[in-house]
N, C-alpha and C positions, 0 to 999 in steps of 0.2 A: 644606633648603639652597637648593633652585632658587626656594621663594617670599622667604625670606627674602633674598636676593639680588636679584629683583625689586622687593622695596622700597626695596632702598637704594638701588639704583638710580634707582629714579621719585622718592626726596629727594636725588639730585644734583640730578637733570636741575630739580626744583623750585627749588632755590638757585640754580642758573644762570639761571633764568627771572628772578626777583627782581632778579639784580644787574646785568643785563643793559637795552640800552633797548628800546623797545615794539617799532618795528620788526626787531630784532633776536631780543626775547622771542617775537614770533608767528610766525617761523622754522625758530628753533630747536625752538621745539614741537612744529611740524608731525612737524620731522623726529623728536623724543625718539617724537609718537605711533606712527607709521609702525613705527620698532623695536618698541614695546611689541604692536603690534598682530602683527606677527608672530613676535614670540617667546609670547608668548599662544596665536594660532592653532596654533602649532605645539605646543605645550604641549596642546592642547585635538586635535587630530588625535590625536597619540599616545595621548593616552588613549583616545580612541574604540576605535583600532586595538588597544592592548593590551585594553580589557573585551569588545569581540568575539573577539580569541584565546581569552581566557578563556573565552567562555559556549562555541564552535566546539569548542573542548579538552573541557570538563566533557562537554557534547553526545554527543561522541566515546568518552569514556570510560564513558557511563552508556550507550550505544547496545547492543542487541542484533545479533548478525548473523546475518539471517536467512539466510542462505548454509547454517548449520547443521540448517537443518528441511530444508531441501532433500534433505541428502546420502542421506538413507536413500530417497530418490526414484529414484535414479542407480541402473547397475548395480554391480555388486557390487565390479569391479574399478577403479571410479572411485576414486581418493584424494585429495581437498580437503588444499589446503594449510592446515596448523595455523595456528590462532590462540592467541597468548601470551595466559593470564587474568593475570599479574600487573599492577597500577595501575602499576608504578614504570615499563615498558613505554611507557606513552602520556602520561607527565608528566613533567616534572622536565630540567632542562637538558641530560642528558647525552643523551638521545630527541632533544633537537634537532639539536646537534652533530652526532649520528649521519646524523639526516637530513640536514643541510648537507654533510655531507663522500661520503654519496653519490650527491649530485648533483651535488655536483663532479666524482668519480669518473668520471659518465656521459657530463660536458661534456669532461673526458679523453679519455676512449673515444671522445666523438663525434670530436674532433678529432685524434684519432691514428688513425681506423679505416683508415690506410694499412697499418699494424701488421696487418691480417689481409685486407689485400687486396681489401677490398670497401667500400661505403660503409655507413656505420652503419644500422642499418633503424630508421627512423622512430617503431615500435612499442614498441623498446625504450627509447626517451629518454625515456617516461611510463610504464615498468615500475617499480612502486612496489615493492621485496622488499628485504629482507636483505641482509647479503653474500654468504653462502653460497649466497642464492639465486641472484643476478646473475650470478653463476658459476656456475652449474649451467645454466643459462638461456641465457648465452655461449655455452658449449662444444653444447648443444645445436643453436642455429643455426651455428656455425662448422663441427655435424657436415654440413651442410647445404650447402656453403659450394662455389660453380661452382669452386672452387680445390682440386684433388684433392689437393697436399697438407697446404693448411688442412684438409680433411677428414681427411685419415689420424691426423693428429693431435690431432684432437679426438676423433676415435674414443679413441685410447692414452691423455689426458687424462681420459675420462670411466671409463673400464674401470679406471684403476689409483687414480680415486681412491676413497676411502670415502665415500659417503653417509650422508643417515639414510634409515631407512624407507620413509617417505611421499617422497620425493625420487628413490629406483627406482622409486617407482609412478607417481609422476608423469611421469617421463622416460620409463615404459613407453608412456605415451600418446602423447609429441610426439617421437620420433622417427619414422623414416620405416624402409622397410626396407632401402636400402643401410647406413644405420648399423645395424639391427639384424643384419643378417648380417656385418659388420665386431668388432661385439660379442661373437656370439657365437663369431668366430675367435680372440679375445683371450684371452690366457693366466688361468689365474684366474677370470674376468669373473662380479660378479655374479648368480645368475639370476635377482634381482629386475628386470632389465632388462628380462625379456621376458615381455610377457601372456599368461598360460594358456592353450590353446585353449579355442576356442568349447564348450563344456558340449553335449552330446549326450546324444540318450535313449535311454536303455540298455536293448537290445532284446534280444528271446529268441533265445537259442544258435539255433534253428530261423530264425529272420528273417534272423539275421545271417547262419548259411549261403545262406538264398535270395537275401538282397543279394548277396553273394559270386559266385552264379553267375548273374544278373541282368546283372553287371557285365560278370561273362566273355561274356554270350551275346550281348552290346549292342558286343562289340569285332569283327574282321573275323576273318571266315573261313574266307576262301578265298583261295588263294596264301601262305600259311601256311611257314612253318620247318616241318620235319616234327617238330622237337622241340616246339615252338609248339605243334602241332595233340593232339601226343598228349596232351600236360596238360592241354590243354583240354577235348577230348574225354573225359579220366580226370575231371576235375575237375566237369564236367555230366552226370555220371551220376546218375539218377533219387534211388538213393536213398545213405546210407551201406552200408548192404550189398552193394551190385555194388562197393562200391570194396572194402572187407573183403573180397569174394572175393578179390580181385586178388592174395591175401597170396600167393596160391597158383601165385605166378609161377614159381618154381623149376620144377614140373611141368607148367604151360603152355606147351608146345612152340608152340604159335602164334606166341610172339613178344608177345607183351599184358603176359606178367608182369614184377612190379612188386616182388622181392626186399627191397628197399630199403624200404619202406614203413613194416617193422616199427621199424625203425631210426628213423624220423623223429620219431615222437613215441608214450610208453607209454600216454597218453589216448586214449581209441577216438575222443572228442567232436572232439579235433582235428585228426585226420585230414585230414576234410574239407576243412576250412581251411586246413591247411599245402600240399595239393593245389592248392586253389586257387590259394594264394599263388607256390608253384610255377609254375602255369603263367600270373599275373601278372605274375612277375620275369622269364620269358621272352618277354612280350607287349612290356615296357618295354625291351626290349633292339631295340624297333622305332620310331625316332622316330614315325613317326602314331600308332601305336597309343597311345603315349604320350599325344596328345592329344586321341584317345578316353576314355583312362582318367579326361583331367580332365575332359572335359566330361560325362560319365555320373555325376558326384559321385564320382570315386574316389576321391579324396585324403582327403575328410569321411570315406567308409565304413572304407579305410584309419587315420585316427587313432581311427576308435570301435573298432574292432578292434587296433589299439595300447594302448590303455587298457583294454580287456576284458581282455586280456591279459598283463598284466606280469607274472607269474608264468610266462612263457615267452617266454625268453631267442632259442628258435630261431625264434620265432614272430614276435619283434621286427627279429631280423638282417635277416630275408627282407623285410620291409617299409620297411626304412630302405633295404635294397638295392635298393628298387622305386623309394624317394625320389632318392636316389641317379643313378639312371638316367637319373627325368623330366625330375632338374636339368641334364642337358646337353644339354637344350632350351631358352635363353634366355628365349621367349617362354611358358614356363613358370614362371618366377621367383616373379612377382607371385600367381600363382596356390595355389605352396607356402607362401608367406609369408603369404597370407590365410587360408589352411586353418587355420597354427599349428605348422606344420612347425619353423619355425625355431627355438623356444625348445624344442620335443623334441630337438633333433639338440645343441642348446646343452647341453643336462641329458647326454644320452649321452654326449657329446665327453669328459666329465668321468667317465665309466666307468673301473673301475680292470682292467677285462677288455680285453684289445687284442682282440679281435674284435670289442664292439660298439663301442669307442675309435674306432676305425678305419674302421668304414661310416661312424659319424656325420662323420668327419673327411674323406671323401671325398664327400659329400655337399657339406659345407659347402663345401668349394673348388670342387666345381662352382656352387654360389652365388655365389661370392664371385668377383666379376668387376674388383673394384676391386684387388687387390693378386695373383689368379692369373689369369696369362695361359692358362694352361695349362689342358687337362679329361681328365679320369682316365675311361675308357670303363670298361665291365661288366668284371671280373677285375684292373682294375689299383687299387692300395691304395696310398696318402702313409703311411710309416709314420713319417717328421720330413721339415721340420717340420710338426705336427701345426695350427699358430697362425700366427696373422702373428707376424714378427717383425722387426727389424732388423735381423740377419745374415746380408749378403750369400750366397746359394749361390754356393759355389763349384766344385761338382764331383756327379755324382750317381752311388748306389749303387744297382745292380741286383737284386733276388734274385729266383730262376726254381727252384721246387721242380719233383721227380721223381712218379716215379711214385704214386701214390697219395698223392700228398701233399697240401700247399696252404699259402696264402700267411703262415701266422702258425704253423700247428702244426708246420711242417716245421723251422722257425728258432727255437724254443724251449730252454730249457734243458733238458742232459739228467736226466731222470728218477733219481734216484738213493734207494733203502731206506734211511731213516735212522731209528736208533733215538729212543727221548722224549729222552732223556739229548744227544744229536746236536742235535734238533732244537731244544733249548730252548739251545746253547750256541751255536746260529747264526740267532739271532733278527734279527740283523744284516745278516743275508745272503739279501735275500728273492729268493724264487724267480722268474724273468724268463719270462714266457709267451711273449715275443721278445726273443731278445736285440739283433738291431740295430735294434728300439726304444727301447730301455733303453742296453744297456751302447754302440754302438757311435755313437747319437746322441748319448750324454754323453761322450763321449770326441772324436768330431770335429760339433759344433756346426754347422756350415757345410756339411756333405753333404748333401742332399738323397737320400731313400732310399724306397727305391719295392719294392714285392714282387709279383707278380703270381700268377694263380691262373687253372687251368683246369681241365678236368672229366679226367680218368684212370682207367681200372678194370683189374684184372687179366685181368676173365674179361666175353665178352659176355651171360655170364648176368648179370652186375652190373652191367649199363650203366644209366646214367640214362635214357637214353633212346631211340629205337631210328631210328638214324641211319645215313649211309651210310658204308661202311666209310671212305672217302679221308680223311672229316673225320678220322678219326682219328689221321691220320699226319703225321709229322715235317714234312714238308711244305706242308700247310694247316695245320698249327697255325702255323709260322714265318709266315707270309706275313698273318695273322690276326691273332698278335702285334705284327710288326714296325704294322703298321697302329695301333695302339691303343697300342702305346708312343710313336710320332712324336708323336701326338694329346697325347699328353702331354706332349711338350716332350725327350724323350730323345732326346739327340743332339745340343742345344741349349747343353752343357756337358763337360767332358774326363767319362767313363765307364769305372766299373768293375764288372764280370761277377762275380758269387757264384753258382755253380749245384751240383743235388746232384743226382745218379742219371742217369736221364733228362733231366732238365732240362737238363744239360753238353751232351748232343748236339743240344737244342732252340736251344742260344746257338750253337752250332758255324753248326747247317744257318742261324738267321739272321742271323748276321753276313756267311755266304757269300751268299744272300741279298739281302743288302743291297747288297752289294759288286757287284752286277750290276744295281741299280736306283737310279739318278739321285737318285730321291727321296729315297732312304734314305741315302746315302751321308757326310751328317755322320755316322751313327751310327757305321759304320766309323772315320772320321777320326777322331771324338772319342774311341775305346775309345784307353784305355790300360793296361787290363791284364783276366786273366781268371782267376777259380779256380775250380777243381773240386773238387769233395768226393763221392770214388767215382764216377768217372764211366765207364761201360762203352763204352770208346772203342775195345775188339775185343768187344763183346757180354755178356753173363751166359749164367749157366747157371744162370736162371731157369725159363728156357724149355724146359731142357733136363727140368727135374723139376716137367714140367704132369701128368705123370700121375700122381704122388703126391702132388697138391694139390688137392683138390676143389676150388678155385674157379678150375684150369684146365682144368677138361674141354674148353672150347672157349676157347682162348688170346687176347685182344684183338691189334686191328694193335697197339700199343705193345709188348705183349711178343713179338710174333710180328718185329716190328724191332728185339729186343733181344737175338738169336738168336747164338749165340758164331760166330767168324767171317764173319759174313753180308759179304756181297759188296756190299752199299749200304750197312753201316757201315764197311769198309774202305775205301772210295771215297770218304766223308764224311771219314777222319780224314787222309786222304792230302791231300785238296784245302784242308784247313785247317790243318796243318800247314805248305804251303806258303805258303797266306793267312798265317796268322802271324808267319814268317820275313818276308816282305815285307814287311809294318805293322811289325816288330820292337819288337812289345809283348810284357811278360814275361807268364811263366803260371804257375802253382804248382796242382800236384796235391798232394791226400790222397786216401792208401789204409788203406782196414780191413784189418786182420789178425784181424780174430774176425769168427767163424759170426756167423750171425742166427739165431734161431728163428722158424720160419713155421709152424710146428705144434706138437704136445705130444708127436711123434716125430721131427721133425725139424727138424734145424739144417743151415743153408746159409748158405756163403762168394758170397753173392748176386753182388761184383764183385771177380773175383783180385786181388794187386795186379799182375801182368803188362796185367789189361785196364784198370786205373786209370789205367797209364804211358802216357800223349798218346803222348811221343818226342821231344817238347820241353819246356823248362822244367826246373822243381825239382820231384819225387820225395818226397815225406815219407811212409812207412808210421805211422801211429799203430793202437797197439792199442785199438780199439775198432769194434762191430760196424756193418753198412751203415746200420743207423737213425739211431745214436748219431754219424756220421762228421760230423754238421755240426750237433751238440748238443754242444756245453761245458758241464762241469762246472762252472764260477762262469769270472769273469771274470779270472782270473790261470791258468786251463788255458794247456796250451801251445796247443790248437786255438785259442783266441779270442787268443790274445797274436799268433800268428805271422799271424795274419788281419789282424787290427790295424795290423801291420808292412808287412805287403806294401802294405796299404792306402796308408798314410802315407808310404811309400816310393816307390808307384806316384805318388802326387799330391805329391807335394816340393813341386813348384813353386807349384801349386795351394793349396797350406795350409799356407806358410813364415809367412803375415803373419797366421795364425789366433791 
């Protein structure tokens, strides 16, 4: 059409030439050539330009890329972005279109990049990918991004969307680690996010004990925790055998034995190493010492010794809890995150056991400095929220276990015989290894719930470790407490008291406590209610039957302060009593009415209900025994309903808009 148009054209413009006179005809010619000459040229450019498209395309499309021989060059964890083999890919009109429309897209972006607060980065306006790529690519830079909450956001954008494959592996590598610690607090979050640790050579059970105390013997040693020193010193013993002696602590009147031992692990092999780690979790509970631990490679010898071991559970706790510790040394951050800490603690987080759930989880928020203000010292556990999330805290929940207890097993559901026929018709009903992780997190979203844990024995034949008596008591533990829950932010929001045994007269002495030091004194302000579950607020008559209980031949200070009318717990409930009438926050006791069994001859009413009764508040007797007094049956018990209530009731105001 366009030649055949040219000619009729050039047989006007010849007839007008003809009819026309000379000066006129060589005019008009000029001007007929001029046109022809440029619709010609232009004719003859475009073809040029289209047959070089073409050879540039074929070129393109018969090209090999050698990018592909490379890849087995790379490490292992490198992943090259795929290339598509289909022809229809690198020909054909709708390949073009594609690529016109996103480079529009990027001229968009360039010009809208007020939309994320920053100027467009230069690198990506010649980022040649996909769509899905560009967006993956985005939100990686915007994790990036001097605007904390452009970052927050592209964190919750990259976590909740689906990728493919090769697209976690790739974003494994171009993130930085505030985003990978933001990830790996994310609900869900893939763990193809996060790179493997470094591959280590897997050394003899013997090596690895000598690392282990190499490590210990290169940290300081003198001016020492006396608990500090004695694991150390247990832990650098010559051979396994001195420490196998030690089983024979029971009949070691010196004070050296080590009861406990048999208990920690039924492998002779691990001993060793749970010793050591032992007295590693007490070395980290020393900020220097702490950054002793990193610069001696401890962190590297620690994850070879985590991967040795996965097939021990107690072996792993004790190690995250070392992790744990380092991380409320800031300047230690980078140092976790290079090791490969972070994608271990990611994996655990996702544990369906609330004890190692929960190390990894108080780890990671000591990491995570972008969305917790707060740091959870040695003994204090986040048991919700576990993740970032977007629900406001509104109020936080306290629990402070008793005697012999601790921070997850004391709050579990209670143990109950059920037959095949029972347990197959309550497949439905799964069993809560915590319940205000489970039931009392799903039920109020918005509380913020904290459990804490400290060391308890009945008898000083059982001590952990052989310490001075004062630590023992009411008194230095509250002031020790109160320190390491501040640190944590308690007090920072309206507060409510969960405590059982023991632990009731722990919350008593610190809230009195408090109430006499400045510092402390939001904690006071913000408490708005307190429950107790058995709490021996005129004593037990535990103490009273140490001589028909072999593991009270010699009574610890905790049961020896838990003596039936003792004259410093009488003084304790009198002065808090009062305290409470003047804050006039409410309180709610339960009391057991069933024995306990502490032997296979004997059964003990551990706390009357006369010593359960404060003198203030509400009174409820339930029949069930002192273990069992703060373990629900499921979650429609009357214990967990009227718990629930007081709760919701205590915080109205706090959790009208939940």
């Amino acid at each position: 059409m366009v030649r055949m148009s040219l000619v009729a054209y050039c047989g006007i413009c010849c007839r007008k030439i003809g009819t026309f006179g000379s000066a006129q005809k060589t005019d008009q010619s000029w001007k007929d050539f001029r046109k022809i000459a440029k619709i010609t040229g232009s004719l003859i450019l475009g073809g040029c330009i289209f047959a070089a498209y073409e050879v540039l395309a074929l070129k393109k499309a018969l090209s090999f890329d050698t990018q592909v021989v490379q890849q087995e060059k790379l490490k292992s964890y490198i992943y090259l972005q795929t290339v598509s083999l289909d022809p229809s890919e690198y020909q054909g009109i709708t390949y073009q279109v594609r690529k016109k429309l996103h480079k529009v897209a990027r001229k968009i972006l360039e010009t809208n990049a007020r939309i994320f607060r920053r100027p467009f980065d230069e690198r990506f306006s010649t980022f040649d990918a996909e769509e899905h790529e560009c967006t993956l690519w985005l939100l990686v830079k915007r994790s990036q991004s001097e605007d904390k909450m452009v970052r927050l956001q592209a964190v919750r954008e990259l976590a909740s969307n689906h990728w493919r494959d090769y697209q976690y592996r790739t974003a494994a590598q171009a993130i930085d680690q505030r985003t990978a610690i933001g990830l790996a607090r994310s609900k869900d979050v893939d763990l193809r996010f996060f790179l493997p640790p470094h591959l280590l050579p897997k050394p003899a059970d013997a090596c690895l004990e000598d690392e282990l105390r190499l490590l210990l013997a290169a940290l300081p040693q003198t001016d020492l925790d006396p608990c500090v020193q004695y694991f150390t010193s247990l832990a650098l013993r010559e051979s396994s055998q001195a420490i196998a002696a030690q089983k024979g602590g029971l009949w070691c009147f010196g004070g050296n034995g080590l009861p406990y031992c048999e208990s920690l692990s039924t492998v002779p092999a691990k001993t060793i190493e749970l010793f050591c780690l032992q007295a590693l979790v007490q070395h980290s509970k020393v900020p220097s010492h702490c950054e002793e631990i990193e610069s001696n490679k401890g962190l590297q010898l620690l994850q070879k010794l985590y991967h040795l071991c996965r097939n021990s559970p107690k072996i792993q706790r004790s190690i995250i809890h070392i992790i744990g510790n380092m991380a409320l040394d800031e300047r230690l951050h980078s140092s976790i995150y290079r090791a490969g800490w972070v994608s271990v603690l990611a994996e655990m987080a996702k544990s369906p056991h609330v004890m190692e759930s929960s190390h990894a989880a108080r780890a990671l928020a000591n990491l995570d400095r972008e969305t917790v203000q707060e740091k959870y010292p040695d003994g204090v556990y986040l048991l919700h929220p576990q993740y970032r999330t977007d629900e406001p805290i509104k109020a936080d929940i306290l629990f402070v276990h008793g005697l012999l207890g601790a921070a997850f097993k004391t709050w579990r559901q209670q143990d109950i015989e059920k037959s095949a026929a029972e347990k197959e018709a309550d497949t439905e009903d799964h069993y809560s290894e915590c319940w205000p992780k489970t039931w009392l997190a799903s039920d109020c979203p918005s509380l913020r719930i904290i459990s804490v844990e400290y060391d308890t024995h009945l008898s000083d034949w059982k001590a952990t470790c052989p310490v001075e008596n004062y630590r023992e008591s009411l008194a230095y533990r509250s002031a020790e407490l109160l320190k390491k829950l501040r640190a944590a932010g308690v007090g920072d929001r309206p507060l409510v008291w969960l405590s059982h045994s023991m632990g009731g007269l722990l919350v008593k002495k610190m809230l009195l406590d408090a109430s006499m030091d400045s510092e402390m004194s939001s904690i006071v302000n913000n408490t708005r209610g307190v429950i107790f579950y058995s709490v021996p607020h005129r004593g037990s008559h535990l103490a009273e039957y140490s001589i028909n209980v072999r593991f009270l031949l010699f009574p610890s200070v905790e049961v020896k302060e838990l003596s039936k009318d003792s004259p410093a717990l009488k003084a304790l409930n009198d002065d808090f009593i009062s305290f409470a009438k003047d804050k006039n926050f409410p309180v709610l006791s339960f009391a057991e009415t069933l024995p306990t069994r502490v032997g296979r001859m004997l059964s003990l009413h551990v706390v009357p209900v006369e010593s359960a009764d404060l003198g203030i508040g509400e009174l409820i007797p339930v029949e069930v025994s002192h273990l069992n007094i703060c373990k629900p049956k499921n979650k429609d018990s009357f214990l967990y309903q009227h718990t629930l209530k007081f709760i919701q009731d205590t915080l109205a105001g706090e959790l009208e808009n939940q």
